[in-house]
C-alpha positions in Angstrom: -15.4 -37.0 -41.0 -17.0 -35.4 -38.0 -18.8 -37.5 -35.6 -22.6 -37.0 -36.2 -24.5 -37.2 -33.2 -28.5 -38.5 -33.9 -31.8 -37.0 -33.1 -33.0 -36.8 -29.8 -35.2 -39.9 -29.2 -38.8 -38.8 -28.3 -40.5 -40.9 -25.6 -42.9 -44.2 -26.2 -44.3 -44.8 -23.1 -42.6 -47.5 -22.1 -42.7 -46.6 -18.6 -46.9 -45.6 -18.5 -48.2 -46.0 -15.2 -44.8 -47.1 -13.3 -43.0 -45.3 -10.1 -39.2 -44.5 -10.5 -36.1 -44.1 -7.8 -32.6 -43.5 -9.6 -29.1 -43.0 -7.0 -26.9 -40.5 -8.4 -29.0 -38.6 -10.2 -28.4 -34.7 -9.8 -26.0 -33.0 -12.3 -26.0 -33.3 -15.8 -24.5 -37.3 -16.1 -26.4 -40.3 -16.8 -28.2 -40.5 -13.7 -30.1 -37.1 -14.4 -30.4 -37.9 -18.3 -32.3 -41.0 -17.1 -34.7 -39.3 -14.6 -35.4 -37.0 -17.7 -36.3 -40.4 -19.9 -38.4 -41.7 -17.3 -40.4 -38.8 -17.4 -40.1 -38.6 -21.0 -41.6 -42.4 -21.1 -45.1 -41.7 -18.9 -43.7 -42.9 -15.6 -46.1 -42.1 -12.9 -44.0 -40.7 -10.3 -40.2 -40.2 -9.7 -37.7 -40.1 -7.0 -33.9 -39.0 -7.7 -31.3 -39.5 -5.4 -27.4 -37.8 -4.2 -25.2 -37.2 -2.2 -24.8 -33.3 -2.6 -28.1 -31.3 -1.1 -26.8 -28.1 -3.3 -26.9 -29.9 -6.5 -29.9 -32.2 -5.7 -31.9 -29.4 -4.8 -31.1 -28.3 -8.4 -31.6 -31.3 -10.2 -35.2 -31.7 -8.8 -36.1 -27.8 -9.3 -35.2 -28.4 -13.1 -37.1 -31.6 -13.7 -40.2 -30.0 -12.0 -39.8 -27.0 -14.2 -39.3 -28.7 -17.4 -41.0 -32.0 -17.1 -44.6 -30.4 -15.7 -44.7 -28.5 -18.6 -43.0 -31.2 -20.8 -44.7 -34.5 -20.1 -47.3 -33.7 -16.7 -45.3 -35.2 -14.3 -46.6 -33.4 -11.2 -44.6 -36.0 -8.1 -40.9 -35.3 -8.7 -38.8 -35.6 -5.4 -35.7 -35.9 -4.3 -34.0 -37.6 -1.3 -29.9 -37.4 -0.1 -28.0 -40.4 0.3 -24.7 -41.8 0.8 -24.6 -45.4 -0.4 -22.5 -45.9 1.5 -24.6 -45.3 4.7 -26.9 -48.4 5.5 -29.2 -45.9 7.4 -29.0 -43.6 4.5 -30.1 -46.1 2.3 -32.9 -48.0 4.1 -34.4 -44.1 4.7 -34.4 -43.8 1.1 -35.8 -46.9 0.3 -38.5 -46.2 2.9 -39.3 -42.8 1.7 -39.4 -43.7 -1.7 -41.8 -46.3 -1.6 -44.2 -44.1 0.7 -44.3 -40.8 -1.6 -44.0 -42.8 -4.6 -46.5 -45.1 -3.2 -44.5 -48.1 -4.4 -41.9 -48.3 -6.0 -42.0 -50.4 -9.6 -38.4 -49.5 -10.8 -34.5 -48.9 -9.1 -32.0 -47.8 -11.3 -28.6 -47.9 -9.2 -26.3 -45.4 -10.9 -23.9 -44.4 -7.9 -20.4 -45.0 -8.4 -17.0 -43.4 -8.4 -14.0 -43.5 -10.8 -10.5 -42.3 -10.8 -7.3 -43.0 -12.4 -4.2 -44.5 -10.4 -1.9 -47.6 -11.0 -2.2 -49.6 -8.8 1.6 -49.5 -7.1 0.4 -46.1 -6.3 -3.1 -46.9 -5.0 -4.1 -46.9 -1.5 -6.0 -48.7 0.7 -8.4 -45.9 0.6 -9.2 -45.1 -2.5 -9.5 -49.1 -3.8 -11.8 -49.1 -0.9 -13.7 -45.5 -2.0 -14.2 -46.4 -5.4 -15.7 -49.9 -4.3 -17.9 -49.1 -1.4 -19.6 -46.6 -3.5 -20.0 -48.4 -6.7 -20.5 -52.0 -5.9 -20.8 -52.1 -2.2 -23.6 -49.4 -2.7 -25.4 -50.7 -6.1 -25.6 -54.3 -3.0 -27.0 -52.4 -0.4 -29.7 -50.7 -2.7 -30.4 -53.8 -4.2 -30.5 -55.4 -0.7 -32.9 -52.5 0.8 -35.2 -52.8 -2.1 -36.0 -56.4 -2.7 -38.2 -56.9 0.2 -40.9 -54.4 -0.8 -41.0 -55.5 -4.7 -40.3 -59.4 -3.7 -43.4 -59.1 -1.4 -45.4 -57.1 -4.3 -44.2 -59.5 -6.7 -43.0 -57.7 -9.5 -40.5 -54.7 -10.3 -37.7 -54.0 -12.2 -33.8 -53.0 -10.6 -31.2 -51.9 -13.4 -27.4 -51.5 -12.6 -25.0 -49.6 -14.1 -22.0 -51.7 -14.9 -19.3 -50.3 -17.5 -17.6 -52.1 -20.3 -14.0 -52.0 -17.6 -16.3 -55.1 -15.9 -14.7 -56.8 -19.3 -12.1 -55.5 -20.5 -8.0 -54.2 -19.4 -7.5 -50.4 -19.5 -4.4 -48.9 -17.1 -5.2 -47.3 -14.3 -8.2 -48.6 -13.7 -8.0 -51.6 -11.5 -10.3 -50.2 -8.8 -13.0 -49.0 -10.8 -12.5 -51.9 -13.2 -12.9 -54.8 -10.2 -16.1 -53.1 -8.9 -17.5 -52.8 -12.1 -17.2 -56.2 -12.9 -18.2 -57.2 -9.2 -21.6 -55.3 -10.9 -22.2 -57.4 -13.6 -21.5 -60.4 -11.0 -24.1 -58.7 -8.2 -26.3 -58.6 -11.1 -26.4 -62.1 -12.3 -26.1 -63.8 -9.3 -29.3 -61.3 -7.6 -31.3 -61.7 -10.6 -31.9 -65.2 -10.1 -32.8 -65.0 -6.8 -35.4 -62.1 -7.3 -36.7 -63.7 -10.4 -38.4 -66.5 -8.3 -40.3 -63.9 -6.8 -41.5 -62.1 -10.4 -38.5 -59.6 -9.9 -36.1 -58.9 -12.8 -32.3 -57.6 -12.5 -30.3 -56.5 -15.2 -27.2 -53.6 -15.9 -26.0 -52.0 -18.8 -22.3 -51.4 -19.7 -21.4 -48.2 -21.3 -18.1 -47.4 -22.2 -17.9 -43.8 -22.8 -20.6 -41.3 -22.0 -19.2 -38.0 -21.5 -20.6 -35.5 -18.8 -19.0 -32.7 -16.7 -18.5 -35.4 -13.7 -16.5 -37.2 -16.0 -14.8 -34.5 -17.6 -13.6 -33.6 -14.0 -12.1 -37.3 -13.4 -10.1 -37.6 -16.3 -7.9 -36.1 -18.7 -9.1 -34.8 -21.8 -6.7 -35.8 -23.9 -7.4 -39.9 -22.5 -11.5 -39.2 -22.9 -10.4 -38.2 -26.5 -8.3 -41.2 -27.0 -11.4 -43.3 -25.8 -14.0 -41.8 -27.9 -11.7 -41.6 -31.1 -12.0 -46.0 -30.9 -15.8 -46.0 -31.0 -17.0 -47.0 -34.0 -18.5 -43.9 -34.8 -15.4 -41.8 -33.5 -17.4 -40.2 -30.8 -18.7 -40.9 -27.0 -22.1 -41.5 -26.1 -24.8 -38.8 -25.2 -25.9 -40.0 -21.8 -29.5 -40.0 -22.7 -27.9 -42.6 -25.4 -27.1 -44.9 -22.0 -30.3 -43.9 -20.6 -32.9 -45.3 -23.7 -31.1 -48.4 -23.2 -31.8 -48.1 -18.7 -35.5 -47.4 -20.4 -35.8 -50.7 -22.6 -34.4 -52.8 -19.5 -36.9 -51.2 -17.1 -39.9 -51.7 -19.4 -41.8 -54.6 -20.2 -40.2 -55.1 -23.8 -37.4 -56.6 -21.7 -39.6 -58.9 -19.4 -37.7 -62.2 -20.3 -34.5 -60.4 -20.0 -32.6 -62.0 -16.5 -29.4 -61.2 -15.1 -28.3 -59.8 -18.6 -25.9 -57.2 -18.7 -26.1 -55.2 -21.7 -23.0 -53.3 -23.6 -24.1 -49.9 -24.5 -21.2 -49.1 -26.8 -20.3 -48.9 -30.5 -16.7 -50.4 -29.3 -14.5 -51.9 -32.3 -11.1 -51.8 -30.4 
């Protein structure tokens, strides 16, 4: 039976009134699908964030055109940044809370895959893969938690991946950051909750996009959706309603949680 993909979920307004900055958000992946469901859920203002200037210049020419018309989001900006750039990030931070006058929600989404075995793997790219994805989602978490600490409330959602838990080959690298996520998470939650602040992350497994499509083999990304439960990947904007429920205040007990978004059954 062919893998039947749902209706589009139509926006609740579970982010009404709220200011959004998401990292790695130009291009069609998750990132971007979650900027669109920000929008989509009455946020008041968004920031999107990347590291190419070509591509982000796209990604915030689209939402403006679509989303005005859309939803009546009129502030839509975009900043660059390179996570792995202290300076880059503290500008960023800085900017964002001074267009967005505030910022009430973080959703770290940079990070960087590959495939290598590990007797193959370099100091470089095990480096790469976690300065981007774990060393970045700590600096972004470290440069925002003064403004919402001092504010007293806002929300910070990582994306972790289902590799935080589980073996797959080739993925050591992207496997030990991920799961150095879920760790970040728990661990900076409970320090930010003293101050009304609430970390959590999702854990997809497989979303497919072209960024990922360029990563990895089609024949493995076939392999991985074929054990889904429903025989297919996720649609990112499947990963980003559940970014939406953790940054909304139907999850406002929810603390250092990290939430499998997957329909996994091997």
């Amino acid at each position: 039976m062919k893998p039947v993909i749902p209706d589009y979920v139509k926006g609740h307004g579970l982010l009404a009134g709220k200011s959004v900055l998401i990292t790695a958000a130009a291009g069609g992946g998750i990132g971007f699908s979650a900027a669109r469901r920000a929008a989509e859920e009455g946020c008041r203002a968004l920031m999107i964030s990347d590291i190419h200037a070509q591509r982000l210049e796209a990604a915030v020419a689209q939402l403006k055109n679509e989303l005005r018309e859309e939803t009546g989001l009129q502030e839509i900006y975009g900043q660059l940044c390179d996570v792995t750039q202290e300076e880059q990030v503290r500008a960023l931070v800085a900017k964002a809370e001074e267009r967005l006058h505030g910022v009430d929600v973080l959703i770290n989404n940079a990070g960087l895959g590959g495939s290598r075995r590990v007797v193959d793997m370099s100091d470089a790219e095990w480096s790469r893969v976690l300065d981007i994805t774990l060393t970045g989602t700590f600096r972004m978490t470290r440069a925002m938690l003064p403004a919402m600490q001092q504010r007293g409330k806002g929300v910070i959602v990582n994306n972790a991946s289902v590799l935080g838990w589980r073996a797959q080959k080739e993925q050591a690298h992207y496997a030990a950051a991920k799961a150095g996520v879920m760790a970040l998470t728990r661990c900076s939650a409970l320090e930010a909750a003293e101050f009304g602040v609430r970390i959590n992350a999702v854990a997809p497994s497989i979303a497919l996009h072209d960024f990922l499509r360029k990563a990895a083999p089609q024949d493995l990304l076939d392999h991985l959706a074929s054990r889904e439960a429903f025989g297919r990947a996720a649609e990112v904007w499947e990963v980003a309603n559940v970014m939406m429920f953790l940054a909304s205040d139907y999850a406002s007990y929810m603390v250092g949680e990290v939430l499998s978004t997957s329909s996994q059954h091997a």
